[in-house]
HTML snippet that shows the backbone in 3Dmol.js (N, CA, C, O; Angstrom):
<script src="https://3Dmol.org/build/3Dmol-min.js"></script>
<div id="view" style="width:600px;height:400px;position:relative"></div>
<script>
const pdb = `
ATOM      1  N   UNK A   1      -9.693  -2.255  13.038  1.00  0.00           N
ATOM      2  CA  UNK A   1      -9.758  -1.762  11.681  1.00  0.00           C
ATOM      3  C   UNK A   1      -8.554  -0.869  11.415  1.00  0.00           C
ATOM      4  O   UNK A   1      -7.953  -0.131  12.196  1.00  0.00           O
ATOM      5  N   UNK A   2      -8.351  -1.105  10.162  1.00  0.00           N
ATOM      6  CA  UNK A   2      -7.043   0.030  10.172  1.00  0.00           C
ATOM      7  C   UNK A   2      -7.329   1.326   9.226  1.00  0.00           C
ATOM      8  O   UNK A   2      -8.220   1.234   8.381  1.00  0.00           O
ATOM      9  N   UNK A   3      -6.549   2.585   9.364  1.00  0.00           N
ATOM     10  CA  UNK A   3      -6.172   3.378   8.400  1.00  0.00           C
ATOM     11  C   UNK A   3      -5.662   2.864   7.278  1.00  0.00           C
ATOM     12  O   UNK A   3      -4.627   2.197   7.249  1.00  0.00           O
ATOM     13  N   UNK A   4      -6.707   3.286   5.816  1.00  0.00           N
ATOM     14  CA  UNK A   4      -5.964   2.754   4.984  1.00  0.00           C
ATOM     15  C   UNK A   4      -5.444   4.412   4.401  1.00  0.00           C
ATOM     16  O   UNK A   4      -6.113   5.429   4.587  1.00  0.00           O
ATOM     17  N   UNK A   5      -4.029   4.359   3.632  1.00  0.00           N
ATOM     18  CA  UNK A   5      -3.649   5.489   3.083  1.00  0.00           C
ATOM     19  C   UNK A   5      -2.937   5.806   1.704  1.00  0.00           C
ATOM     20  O   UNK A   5      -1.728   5.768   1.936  1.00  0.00           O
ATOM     21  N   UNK A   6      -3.135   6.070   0.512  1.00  0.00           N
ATOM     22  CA  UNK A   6      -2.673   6.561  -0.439  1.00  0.00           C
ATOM     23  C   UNK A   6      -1.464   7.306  -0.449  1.00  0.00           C
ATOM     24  O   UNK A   6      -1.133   8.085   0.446  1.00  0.00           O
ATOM     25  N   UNK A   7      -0.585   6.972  -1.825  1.00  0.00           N
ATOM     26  CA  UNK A   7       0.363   7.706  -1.819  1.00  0.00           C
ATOM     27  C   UNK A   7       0.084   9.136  -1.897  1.00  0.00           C
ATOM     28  O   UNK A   7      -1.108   9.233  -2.186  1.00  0.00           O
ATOM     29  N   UNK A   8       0.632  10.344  -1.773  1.00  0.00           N
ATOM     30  CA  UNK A   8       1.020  11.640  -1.882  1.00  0.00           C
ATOM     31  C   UNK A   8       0.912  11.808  -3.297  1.00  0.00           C
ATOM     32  O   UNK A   8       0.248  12.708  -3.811  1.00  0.00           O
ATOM     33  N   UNK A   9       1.402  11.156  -3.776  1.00  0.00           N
ATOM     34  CA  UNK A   9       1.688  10.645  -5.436  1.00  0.00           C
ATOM     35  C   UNK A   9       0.248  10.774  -6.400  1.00  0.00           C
ATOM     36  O   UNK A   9       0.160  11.289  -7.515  1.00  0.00           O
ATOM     37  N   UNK A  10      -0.718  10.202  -5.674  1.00  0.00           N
ATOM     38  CA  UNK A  10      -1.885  10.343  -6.161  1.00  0.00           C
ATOM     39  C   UNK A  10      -2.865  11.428  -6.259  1.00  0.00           C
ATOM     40  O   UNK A  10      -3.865  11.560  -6.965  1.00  0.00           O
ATOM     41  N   UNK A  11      -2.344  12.138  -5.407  1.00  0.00           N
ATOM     42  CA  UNK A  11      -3.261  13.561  -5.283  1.00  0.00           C
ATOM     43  C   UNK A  11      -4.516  13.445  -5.152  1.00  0.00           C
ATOM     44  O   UNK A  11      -5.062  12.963  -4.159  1.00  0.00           O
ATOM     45  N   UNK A  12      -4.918  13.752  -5.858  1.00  0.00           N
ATOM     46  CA  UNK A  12      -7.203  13.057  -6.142  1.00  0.00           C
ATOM     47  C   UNK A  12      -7.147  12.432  -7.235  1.00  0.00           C
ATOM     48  O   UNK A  12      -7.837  12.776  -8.195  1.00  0.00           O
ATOM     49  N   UNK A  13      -6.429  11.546  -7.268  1.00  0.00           N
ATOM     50  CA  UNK A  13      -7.138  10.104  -8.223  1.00  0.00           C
ATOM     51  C   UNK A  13      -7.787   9.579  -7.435  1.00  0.00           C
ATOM     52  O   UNK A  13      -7.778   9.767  -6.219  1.00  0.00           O
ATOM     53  N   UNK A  14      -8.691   8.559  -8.299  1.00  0.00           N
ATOM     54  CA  UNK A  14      -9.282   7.547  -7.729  1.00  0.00           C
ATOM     55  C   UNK A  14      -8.772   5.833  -7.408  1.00  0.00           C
ATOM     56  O   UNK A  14      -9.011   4.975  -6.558  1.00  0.00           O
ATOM     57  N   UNK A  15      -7.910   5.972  -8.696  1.00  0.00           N
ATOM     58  CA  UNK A  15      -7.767   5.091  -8.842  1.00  0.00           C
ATOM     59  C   UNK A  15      -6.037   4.878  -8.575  1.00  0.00           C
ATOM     60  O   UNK A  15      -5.212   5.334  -9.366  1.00  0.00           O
ATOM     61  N   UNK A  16      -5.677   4.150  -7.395  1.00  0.00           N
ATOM     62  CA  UNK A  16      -4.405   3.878  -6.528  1.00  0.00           C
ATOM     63  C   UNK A  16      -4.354   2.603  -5.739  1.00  0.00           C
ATOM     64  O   UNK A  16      -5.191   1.702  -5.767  1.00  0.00           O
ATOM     65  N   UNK A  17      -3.392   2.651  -5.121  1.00  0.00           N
ATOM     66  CA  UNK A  17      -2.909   1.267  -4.157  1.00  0.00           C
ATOM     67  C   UNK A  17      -3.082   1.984  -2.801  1.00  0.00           C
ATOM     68  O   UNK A  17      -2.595   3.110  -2.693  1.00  0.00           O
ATOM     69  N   UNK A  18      -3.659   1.494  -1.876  1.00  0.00           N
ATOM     70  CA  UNK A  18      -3.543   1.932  -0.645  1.00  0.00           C
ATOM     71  C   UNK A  18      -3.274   1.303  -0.049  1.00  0.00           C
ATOM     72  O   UNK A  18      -3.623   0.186  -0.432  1.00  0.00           O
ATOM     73  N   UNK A  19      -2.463   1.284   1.369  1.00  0.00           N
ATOM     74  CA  UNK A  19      -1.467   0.908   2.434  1.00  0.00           C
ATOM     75  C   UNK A  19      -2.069   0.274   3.887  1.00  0.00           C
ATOM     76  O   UNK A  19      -2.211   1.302   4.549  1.00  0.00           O
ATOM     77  N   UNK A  20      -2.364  -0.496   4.477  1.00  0.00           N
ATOM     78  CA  UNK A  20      -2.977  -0.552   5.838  1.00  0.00           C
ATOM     79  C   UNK A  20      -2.053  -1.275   6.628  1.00  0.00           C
ATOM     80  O   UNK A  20      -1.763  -2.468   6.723  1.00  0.00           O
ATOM     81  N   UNK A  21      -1.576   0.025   7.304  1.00  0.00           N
ATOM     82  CA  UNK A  21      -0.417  -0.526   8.563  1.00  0.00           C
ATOM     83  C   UNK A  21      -1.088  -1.787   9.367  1.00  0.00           C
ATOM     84  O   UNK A  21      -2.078  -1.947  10.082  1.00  0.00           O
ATOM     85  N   UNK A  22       0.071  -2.663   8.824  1.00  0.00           N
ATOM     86  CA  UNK A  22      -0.008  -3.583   9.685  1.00  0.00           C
ATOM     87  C   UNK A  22      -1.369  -5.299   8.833  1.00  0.00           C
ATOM     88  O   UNK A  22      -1.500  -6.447   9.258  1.00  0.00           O
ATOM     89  N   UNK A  23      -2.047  -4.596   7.603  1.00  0.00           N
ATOM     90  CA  UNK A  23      -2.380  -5.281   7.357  1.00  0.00           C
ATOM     91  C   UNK A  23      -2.591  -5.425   5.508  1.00  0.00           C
ATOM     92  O   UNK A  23      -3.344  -6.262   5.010  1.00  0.00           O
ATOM     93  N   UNK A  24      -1.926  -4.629   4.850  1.00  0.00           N
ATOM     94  CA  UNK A  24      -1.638  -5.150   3.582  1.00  0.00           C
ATOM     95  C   UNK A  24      -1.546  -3.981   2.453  1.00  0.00           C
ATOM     96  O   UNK A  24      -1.158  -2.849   2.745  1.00  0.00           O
ATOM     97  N   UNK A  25      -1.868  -4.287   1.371  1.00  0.00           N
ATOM     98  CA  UNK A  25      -2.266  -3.336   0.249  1.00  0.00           C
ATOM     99  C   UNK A  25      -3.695  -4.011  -0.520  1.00  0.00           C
ATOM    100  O   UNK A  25      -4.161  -5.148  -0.597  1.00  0.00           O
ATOM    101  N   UNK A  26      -4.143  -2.514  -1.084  1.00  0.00           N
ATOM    102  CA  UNK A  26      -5.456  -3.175  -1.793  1.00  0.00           C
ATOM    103  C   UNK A  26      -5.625  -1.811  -2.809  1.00  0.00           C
ATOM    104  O   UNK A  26      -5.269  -0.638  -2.702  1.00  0.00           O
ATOM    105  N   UNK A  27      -6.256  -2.479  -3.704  1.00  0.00           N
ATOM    106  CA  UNK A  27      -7.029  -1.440  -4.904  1.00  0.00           C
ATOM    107  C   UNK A  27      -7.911  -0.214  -4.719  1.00  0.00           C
ATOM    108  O   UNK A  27      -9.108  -0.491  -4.802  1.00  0.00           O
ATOM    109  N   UNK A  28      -7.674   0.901  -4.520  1.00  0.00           N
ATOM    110  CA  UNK A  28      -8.376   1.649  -3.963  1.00  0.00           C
ATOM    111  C   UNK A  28     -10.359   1.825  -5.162  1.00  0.00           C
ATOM    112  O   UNK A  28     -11.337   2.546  -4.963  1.00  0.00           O
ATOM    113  N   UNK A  29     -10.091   0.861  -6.170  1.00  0.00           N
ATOM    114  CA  UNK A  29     -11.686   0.023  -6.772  1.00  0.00           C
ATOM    115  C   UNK A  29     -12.033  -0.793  -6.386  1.00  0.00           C
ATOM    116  O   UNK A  29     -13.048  -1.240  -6.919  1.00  0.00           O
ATOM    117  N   UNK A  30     -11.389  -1.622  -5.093  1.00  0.00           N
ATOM    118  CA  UNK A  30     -11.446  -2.635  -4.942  1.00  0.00           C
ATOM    119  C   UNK A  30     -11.427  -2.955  -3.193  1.00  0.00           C
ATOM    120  O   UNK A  30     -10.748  -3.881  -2.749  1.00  0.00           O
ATOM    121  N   UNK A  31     -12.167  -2.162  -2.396  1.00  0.00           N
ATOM    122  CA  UNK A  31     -11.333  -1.697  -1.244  1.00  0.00           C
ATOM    123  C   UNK A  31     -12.118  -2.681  -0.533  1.00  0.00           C
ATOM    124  O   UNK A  31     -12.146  -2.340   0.650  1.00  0.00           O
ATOM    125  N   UNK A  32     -13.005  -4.134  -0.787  1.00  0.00           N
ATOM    126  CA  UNK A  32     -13.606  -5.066   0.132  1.00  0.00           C
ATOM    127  C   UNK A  32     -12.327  -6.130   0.155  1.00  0.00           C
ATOM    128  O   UNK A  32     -12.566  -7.086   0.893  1.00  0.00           O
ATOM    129  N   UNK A  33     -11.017  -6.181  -0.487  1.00  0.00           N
ATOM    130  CA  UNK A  33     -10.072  -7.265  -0.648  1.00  0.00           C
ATOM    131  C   UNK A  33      -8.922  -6.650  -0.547  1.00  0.00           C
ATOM    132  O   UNK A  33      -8.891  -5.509  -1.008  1.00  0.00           O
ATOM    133  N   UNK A  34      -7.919  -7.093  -0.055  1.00  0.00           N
ATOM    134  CA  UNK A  34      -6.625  -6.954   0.535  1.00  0.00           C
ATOM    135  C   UNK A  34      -5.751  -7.989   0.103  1.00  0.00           C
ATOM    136  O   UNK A  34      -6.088  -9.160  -0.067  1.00  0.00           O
ATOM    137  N   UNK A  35      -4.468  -7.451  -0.090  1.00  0.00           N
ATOM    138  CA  UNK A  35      -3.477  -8.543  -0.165  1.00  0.00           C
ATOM    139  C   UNK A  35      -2.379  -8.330   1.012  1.00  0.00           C
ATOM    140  O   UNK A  35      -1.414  -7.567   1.052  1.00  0.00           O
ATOM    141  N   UNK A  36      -2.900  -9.336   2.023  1.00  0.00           N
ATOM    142  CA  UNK A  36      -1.759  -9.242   3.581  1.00  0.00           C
ATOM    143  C   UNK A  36      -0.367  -9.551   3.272  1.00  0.00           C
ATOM    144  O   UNK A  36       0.160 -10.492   2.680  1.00  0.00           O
ATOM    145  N   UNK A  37       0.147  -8.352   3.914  1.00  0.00           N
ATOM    146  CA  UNK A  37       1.980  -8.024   3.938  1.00  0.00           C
ATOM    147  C   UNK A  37       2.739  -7.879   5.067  1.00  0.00           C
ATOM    148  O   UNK A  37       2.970  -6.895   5.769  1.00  0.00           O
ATOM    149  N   UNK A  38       3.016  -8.784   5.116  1.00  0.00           N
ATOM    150  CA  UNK A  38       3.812  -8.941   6.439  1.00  0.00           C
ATOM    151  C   UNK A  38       4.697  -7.926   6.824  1.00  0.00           C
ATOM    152  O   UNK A  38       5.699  -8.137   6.141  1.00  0.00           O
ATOM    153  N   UNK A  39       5.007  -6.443   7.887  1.00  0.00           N
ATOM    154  CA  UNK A  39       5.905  -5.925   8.275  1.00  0.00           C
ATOM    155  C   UNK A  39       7.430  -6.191   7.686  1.00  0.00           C
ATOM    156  O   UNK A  39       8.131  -5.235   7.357  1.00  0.00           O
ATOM    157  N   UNK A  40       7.794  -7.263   7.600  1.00  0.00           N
ATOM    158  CA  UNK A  40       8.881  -7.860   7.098  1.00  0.00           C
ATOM    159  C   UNK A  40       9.201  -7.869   5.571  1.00  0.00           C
ATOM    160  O   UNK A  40      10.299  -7.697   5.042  1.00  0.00           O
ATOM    161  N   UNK A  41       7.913  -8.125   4.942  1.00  0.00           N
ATOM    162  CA  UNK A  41       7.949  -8.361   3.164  1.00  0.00           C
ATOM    163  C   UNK A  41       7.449  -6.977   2.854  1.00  0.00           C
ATOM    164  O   UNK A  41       7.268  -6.804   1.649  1.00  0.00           O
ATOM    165  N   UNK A  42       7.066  -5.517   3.942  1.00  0.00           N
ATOM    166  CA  UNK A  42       7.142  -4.437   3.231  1.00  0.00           C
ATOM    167  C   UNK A  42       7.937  -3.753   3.171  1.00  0.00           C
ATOM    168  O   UNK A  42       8.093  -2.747   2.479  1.00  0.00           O
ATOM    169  N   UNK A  43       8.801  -4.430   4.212  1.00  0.00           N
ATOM    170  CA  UNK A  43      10.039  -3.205   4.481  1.00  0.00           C
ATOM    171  C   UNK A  43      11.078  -3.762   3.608  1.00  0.00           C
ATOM    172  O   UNK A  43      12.079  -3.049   3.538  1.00  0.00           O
ATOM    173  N   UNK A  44      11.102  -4.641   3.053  1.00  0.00           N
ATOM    174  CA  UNK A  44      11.924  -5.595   1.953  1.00  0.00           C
ATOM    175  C   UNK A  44      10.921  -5.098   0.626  1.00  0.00           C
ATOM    176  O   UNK A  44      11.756  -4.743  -0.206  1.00  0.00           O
ATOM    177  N   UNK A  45       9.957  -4.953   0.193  1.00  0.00           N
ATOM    178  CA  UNK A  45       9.622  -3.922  -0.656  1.00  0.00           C
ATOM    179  C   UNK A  45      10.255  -2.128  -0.782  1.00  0.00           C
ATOM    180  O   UNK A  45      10.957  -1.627  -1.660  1.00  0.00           O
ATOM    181  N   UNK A  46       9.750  -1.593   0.296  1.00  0.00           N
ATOM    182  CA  UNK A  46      10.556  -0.482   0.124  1.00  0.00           C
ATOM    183  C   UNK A  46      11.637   0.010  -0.232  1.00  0.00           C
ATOM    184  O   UNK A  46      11.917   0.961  -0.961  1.00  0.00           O
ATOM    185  N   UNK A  47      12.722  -1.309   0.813  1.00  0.00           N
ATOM    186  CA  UNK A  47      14.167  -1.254   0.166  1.00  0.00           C
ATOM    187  C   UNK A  47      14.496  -1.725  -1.044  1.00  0.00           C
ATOM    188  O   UNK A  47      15.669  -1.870  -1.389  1.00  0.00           O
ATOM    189  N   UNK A  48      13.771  -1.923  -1.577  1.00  0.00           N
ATOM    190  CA  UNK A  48      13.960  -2.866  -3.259  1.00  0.00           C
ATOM    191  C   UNK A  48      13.235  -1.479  -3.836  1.00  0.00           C
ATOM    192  O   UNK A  48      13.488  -1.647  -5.029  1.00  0.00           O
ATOM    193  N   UNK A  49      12.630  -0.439  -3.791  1.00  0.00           N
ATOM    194  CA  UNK A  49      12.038   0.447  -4.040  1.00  0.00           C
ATOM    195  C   UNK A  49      13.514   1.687  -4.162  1.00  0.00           C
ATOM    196  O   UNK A  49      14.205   2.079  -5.102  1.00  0.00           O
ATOM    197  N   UNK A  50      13.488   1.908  -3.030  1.00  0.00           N
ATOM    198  CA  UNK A  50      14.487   2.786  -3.025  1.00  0.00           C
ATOM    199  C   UNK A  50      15.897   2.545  -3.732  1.00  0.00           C
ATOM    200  O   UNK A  50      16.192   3.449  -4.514  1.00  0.00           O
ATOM    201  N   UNK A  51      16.531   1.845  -3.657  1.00  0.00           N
ATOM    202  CA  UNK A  51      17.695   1.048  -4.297  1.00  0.00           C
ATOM    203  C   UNK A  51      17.275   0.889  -6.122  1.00  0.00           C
ATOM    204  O   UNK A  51      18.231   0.537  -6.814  1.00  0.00           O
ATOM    205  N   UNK A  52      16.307   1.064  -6.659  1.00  0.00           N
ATOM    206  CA  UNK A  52      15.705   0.645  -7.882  1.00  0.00           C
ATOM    207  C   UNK A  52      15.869   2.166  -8.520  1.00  0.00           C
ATOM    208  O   UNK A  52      15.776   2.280  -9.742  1.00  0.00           O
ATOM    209  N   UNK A  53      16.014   2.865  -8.029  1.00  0.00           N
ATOM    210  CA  UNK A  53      15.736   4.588  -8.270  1.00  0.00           C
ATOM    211  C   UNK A  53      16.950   4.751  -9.110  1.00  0.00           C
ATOM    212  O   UNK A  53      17.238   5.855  -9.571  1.00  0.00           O
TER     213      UNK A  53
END
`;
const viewer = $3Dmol.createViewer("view");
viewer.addModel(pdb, "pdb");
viewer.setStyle({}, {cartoon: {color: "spectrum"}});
viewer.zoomTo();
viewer.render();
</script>
């Protein structure tokens, strides 16, 4: 099972994207479904993240 974790960003909302190393992102309303992200297609997110700034 993994840690799932929220951005910093969110503070105490409820409502966010949360992170599970190694196995995806999901709706933090929605936390029985996941969308799997490959190590590879997040770190190619991030850098498309950072560079976008």
């Amino acid at each position: 099972m993994s840690t799932w974790r929220k951005s910093s960003y969110s503070a105490d909302q409820q409502d966010c994207v949360e992170v599970g190393r190694g196995v995806g992102i999901r709706d933090s309303k929605a936390p029985t479904t996941h969308l799997p992200l490959s190590d590879k297609a997040w770190s190619a997110f991030l850098a498309e993240v950072k560079t976008s700034r």
